[in-house]
C-alpha positions in Angstrom: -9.1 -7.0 21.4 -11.1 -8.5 18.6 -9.1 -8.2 15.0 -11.9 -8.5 12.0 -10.7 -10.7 9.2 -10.6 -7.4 6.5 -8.4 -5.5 9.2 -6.3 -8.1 9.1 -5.8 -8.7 5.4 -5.1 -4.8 5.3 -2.4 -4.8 7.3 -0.7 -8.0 5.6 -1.0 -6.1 2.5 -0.1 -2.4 4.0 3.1 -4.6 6.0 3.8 -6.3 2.6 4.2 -3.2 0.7 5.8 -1.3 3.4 8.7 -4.2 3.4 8.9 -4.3 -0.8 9.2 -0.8 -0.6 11.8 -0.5 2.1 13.7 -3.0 -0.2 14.0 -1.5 -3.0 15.2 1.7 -1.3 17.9 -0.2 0.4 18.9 -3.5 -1.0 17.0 -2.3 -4.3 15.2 -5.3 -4.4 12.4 -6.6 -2.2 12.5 -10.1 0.9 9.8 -11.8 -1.1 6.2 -12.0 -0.3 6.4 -13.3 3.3 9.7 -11.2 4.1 8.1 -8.6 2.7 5.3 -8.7 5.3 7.3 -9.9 8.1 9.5 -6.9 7.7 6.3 -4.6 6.8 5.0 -5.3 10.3 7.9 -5.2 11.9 8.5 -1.9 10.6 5.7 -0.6 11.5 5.7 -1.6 15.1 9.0 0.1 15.2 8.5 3.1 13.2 5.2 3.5 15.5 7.6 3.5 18.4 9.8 6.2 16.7 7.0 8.5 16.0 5.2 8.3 19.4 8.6 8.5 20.8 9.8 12.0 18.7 6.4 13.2 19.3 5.5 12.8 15.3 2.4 13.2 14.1 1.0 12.6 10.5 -2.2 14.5 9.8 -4.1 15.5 6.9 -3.8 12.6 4.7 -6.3 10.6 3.1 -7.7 7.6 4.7 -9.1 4.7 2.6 -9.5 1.2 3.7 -6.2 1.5 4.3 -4.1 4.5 5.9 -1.7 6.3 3.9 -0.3 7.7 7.4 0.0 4.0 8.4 2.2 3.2 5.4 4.7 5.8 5.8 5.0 5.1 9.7 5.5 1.4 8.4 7.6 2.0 5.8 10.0 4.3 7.4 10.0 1.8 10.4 11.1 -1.1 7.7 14.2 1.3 6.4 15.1 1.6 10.4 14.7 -2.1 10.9 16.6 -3.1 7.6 19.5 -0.9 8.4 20.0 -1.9 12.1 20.2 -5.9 10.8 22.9 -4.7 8.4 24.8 -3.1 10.7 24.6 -5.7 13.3 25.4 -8.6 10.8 28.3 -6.6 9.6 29.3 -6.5 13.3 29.3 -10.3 13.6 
């Protein structure tokens, strides 16, 4: 699998938003720039998990360089992740 350098900067920026956005909606503020796409990316592994797992599919949204469809998956898949380490630090 060969990654081109533009695929890659768009899904540093699609993780990096994903994360800021998933911040604000629960901690109400963002991780910083590299949280922000470490958490992005993470989230969209695991929200991409969740969807094939549930059998959800996002369709009829517009694609750009970037997909919308992507950053929901990722974003929803950062709120997951963020939630899960505050429950299990609150365990420790």
């Amino acid at each position: 699998m060969t990654v081109e350098i533009g695929q890659l900067i768009v899904w540093l920026i699609t993780g990096a938003l994903a994360g800021y956005l998933a911040g604000l909606l629960v901690r109400r503020r963002g991780f910083g720039t590299v949280g922000n796409i470490v958490i992005g990316l993470l989230g969209a592994l695991l929200g991409g998990l969740l969807f094939q797992l549930l059998n959800i599919r996002i369709s009829n949204l517009p694609t750009f360089t970037f997909s919308l469809a992507d950053l929901i998956v990722a974003f929803i898949g950062a709120v997951v992740l963020i939630l899960v380490i505050g429950l299990v630090a609150r365990r420790q």
